[in-house]
mmCIF file of the C-alpha atoms, coordinates in Angstrom:
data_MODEL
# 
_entry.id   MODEL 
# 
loop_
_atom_site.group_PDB 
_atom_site.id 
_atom_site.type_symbol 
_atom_site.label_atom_id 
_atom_site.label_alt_id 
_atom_site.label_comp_id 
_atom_site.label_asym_id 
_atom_site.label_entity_id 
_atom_site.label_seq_id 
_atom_site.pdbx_PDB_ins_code 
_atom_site.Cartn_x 
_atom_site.Cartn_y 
_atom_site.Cartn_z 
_atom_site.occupancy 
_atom_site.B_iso_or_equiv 
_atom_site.pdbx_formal_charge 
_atom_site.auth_seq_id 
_atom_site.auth_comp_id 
_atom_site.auth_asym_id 
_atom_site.auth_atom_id 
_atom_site.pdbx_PDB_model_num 
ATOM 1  C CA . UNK A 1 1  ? 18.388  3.203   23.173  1.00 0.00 ? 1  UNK A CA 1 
ATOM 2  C CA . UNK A 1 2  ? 19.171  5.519   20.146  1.00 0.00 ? 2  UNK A CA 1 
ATOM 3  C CA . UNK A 1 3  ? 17.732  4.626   16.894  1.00 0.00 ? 3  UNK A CA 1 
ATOM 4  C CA . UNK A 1 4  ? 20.207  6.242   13.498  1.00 0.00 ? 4  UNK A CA 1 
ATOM 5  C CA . UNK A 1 5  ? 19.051  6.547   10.447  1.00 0.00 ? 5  UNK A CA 1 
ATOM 6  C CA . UNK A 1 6  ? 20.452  3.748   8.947   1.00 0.00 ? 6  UNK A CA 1 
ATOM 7  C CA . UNK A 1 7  ? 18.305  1.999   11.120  1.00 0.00 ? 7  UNK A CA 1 
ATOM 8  C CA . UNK A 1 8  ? 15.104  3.594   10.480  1.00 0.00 ? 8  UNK A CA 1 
ATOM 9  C CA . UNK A 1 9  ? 15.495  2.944   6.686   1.00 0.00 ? 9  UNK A CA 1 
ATOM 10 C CA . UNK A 1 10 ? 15.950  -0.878  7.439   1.00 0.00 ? 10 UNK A CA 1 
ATOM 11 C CA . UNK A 1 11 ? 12.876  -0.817  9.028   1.00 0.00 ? 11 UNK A CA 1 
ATOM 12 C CA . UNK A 1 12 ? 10.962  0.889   5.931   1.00 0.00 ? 12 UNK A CA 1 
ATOM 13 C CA . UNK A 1 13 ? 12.727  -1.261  3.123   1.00 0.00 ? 13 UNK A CA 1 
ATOM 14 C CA . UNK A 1 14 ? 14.584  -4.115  4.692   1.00 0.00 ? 14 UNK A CA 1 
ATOM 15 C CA . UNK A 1 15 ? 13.997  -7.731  3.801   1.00 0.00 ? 15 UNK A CA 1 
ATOM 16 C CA . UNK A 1 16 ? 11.343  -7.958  6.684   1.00 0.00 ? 16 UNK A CA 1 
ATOM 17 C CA . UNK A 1 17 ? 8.605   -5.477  6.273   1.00 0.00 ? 17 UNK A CA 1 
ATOM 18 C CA . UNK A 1 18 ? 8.816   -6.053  2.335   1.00 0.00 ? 18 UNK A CA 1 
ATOM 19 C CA . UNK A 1 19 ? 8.220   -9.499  2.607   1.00 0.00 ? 19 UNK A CA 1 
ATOM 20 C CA . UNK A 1 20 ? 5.348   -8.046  5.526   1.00 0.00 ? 20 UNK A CA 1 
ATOM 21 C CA . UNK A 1 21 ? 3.701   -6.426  2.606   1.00 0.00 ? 21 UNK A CA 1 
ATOM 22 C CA . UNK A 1 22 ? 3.971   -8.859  0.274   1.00 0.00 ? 22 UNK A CA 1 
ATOM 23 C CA . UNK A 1 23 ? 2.137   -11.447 2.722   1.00 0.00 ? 23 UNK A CA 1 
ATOM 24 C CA . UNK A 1 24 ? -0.407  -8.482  3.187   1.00 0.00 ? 24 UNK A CA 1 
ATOM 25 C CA . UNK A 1 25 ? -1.242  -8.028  -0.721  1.00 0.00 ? 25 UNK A CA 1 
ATOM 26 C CA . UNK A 1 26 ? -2.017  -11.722 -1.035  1.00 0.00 ? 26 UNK A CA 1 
ATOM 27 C CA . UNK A 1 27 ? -4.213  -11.921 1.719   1.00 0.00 ? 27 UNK A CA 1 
ATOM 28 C CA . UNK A 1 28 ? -6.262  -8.969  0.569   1.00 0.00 ? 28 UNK A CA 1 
ATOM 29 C CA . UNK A 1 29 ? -6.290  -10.557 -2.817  1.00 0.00 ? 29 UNK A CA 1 
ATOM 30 C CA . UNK A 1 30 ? -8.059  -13.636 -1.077  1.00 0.00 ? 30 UNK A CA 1 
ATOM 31 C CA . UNK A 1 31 ? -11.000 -11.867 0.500   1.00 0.00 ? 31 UNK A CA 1 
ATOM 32 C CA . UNK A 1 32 ? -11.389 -9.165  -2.319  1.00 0.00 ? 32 UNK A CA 1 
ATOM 33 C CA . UNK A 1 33 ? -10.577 -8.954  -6.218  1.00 0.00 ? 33 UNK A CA 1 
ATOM 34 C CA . UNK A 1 34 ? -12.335 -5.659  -6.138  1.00 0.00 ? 34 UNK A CA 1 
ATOM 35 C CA . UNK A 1 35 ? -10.364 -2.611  -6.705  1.00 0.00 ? 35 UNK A CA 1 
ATOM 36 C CA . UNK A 1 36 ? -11.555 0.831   -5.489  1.00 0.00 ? 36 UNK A CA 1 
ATOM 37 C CA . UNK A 1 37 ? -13.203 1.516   -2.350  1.00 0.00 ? 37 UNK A CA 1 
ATOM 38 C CA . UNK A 1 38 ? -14.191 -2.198  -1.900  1.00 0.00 ? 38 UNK A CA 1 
ATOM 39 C CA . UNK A 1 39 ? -10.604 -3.131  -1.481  1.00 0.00 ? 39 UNK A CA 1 
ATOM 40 C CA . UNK A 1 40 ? -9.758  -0.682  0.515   1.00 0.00 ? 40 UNK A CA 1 
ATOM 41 C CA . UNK A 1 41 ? -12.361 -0.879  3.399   1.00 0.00 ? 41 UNK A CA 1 
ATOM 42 C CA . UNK A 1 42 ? -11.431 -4.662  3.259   1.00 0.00 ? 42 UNK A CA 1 
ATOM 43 C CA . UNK A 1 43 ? -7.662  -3.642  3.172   1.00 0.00 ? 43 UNK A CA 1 
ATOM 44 C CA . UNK A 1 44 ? -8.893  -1.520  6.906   1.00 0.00 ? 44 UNK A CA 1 
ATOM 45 C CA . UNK A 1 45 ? -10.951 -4.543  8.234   1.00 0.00 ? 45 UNK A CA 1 
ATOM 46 C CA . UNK A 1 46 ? -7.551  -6.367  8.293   1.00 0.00 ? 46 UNK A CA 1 
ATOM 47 C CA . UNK A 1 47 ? -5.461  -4.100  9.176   1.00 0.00 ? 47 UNK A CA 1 
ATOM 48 C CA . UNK A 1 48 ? -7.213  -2.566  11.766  1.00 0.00 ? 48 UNK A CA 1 
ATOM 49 C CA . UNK A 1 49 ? -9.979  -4.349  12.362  1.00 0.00 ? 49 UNK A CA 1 
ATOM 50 C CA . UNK A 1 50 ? -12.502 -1.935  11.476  1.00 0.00 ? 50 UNK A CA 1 
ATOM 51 C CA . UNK A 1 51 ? -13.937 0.276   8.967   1.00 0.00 ? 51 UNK A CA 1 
ATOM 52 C CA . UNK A 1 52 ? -12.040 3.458   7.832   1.00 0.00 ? 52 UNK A CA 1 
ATOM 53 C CA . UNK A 1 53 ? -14.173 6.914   8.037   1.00 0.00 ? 53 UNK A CA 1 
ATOM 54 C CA . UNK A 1 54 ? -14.460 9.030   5.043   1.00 0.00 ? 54 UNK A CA 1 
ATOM 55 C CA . UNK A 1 55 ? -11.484 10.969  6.009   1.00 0.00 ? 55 UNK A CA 1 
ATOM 56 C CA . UNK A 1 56 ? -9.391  8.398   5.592   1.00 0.00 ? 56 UNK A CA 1 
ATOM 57 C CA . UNK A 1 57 ? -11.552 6.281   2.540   1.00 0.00 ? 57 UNK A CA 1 
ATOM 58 C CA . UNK A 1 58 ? -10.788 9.774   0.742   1.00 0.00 ? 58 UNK A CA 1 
ATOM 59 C CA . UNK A 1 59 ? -7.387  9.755   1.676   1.00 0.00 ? 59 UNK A CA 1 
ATOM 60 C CA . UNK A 1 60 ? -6.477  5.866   0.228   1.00 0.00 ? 60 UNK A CA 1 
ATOM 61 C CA . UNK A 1 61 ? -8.557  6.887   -2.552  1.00 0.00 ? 61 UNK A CA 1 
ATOM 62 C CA . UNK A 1 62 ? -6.479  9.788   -3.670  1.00 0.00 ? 62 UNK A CA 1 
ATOM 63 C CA . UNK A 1 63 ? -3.236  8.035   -2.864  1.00 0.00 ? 63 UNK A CA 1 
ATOM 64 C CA . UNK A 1 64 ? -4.054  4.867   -4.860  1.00 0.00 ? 64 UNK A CA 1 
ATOM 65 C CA . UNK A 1 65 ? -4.497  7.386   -7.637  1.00 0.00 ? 65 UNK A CA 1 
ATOM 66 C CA . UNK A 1 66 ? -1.703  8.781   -7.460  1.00 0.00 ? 66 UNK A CA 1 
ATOM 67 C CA . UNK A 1 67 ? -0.065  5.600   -6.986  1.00 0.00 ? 67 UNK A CA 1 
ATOM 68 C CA . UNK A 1 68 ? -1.551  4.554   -10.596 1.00 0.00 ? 68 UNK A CA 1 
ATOM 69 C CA . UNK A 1 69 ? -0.826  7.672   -12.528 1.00 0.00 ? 69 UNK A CA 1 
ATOM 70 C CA . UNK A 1 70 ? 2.731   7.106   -11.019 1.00 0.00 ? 70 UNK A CA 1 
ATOM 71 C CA . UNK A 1 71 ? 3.376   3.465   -12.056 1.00 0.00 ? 71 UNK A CA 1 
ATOM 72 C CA . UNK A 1 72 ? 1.296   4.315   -15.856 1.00 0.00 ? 72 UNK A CA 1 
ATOM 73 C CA . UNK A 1 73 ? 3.898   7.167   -16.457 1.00 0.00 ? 73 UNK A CA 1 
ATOM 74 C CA . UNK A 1 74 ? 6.633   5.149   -14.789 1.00 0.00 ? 74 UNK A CA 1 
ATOM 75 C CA . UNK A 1 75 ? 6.376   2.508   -17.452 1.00 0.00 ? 75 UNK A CA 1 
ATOM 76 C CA . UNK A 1 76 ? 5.997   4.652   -20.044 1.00 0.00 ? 76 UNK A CA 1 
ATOM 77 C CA . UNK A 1 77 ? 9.036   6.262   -19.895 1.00 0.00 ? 77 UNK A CA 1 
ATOM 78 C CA . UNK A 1 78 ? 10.629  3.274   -19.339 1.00 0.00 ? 78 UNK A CA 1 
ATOM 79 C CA . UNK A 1 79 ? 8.893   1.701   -22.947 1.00 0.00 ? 79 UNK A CA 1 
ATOM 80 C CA . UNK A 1 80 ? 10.733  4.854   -24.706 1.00 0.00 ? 80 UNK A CA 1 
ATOM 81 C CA . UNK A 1 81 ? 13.388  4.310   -23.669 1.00 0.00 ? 81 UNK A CA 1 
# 
């Protein structure tokens, strides 16, 4: 079995694993409407079923950070435009 690249992308952003994540968001918005740390150790329990370590609490953290100044500048430049 050969896998092409085509492929792989439709596994990242097809219909399926979008609609995966969506499903995934709403659940974590049931069991938490904390943001931060909170929502992320709750966003492991469910995943995973367990805690992360501080490796990878640091890790989210930073990402999710990113993630934020991302979107903020995102729709910034989009509002001058």
């Amino acid at each position: 079995m050969t896998i092409t690249a085509t492929q792989s992308l439709l596994l990242l952003n097809g219909e399926f694993p979008l609609k995966q994540a969506a499903a995934f968001e709403k659940r974590l918005a049931r069991y938490t409407s904390a943001s931060g740390l909170e929502r992320i150790r709750v966003a492991y329990q469910l995943a995973y079923g367990r805690l992360p370590t501080s490796d990878e609490e640091t890790l989210a953290e930073n990402y999710l950070g990113t993630a934020s100044d991302d979107s903020v500048a995102s729709k910034a430049e989009q509002s001058e435009s």
